[in-house]
C-alpha positions as CSV (number, residue, x, y, z in Angstrom):
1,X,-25.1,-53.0,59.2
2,X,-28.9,-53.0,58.8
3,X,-28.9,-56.9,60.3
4,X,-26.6,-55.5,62.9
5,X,-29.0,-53.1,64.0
6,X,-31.9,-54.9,63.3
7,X,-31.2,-57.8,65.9
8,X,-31.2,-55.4,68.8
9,X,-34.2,-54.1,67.8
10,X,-35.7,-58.0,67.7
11,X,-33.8,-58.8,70.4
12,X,-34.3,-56.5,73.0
13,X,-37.0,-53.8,72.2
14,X,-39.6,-56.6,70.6
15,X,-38.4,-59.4,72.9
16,X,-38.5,-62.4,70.4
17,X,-35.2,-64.7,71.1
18,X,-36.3,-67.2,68.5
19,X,-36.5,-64.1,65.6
20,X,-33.2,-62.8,67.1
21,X,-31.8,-65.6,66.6
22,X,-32.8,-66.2,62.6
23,X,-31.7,-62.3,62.2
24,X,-28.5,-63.3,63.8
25,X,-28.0,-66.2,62.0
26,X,-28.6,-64.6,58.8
27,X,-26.0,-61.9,59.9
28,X,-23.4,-64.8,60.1
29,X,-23.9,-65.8,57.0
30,X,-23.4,-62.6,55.7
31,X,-20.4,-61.4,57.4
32,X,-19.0,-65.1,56.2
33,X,-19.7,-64.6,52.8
34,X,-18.1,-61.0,53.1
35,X,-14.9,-62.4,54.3
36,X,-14.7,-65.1,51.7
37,X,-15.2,-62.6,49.2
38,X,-12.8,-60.0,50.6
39,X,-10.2,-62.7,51.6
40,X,-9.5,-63.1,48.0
41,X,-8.9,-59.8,47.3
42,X,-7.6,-58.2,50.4
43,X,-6.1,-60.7,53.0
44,X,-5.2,-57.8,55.3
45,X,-8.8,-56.9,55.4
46,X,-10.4,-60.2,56.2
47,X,-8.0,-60.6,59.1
48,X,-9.1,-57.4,60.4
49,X,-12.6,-58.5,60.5
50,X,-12.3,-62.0,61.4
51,X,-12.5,-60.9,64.9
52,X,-15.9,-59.3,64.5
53,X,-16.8,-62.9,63.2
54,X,-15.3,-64.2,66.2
55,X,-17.9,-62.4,68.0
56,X,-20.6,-63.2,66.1
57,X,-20.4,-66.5,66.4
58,X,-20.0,-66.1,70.9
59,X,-23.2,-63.8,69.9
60,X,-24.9,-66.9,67.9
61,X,-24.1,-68.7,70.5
62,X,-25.5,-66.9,73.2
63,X,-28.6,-66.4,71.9
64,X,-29.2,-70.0,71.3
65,X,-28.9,-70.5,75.2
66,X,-31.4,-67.6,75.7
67,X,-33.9,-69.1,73.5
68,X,-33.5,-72.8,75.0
69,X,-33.1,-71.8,78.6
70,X,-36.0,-68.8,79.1
């Protein structure tokens, strides 16, 4: 939650797309790591979340076109 939070505060309040986008990156990681790890012992659960790491990844890629195109 704390990378969560953190990339708005990168993001938008200290304007930095190229730090938003290593928090963010960093947050992918994470949340794929959690669902590896919870996949193996609740199934349910990871599909649950997977759709947050859908949006992560839209997220991910969105920033990457900020950074490239501003």
């Amino acid at each position: 939650m704390a990378f969560n939070f953190s990339w708005s505060i990168v993001f938008f309040y200290l304007t930095s797309p190229w730090w938003g986008l290593l928090v963010i990156l960093l947050l992918d990681g994470l949340v794929y790591a959690f669902l590896d790890l919870v996949r193996k012992k609740d199934r349910w659960a990871a599909i649950c979340f997977l759709p947050y790491f859908i949006w992560l990844i839209l997220a991910s890629y969105l920033n990457l076109y900020v950074c490239l195109n501003n």
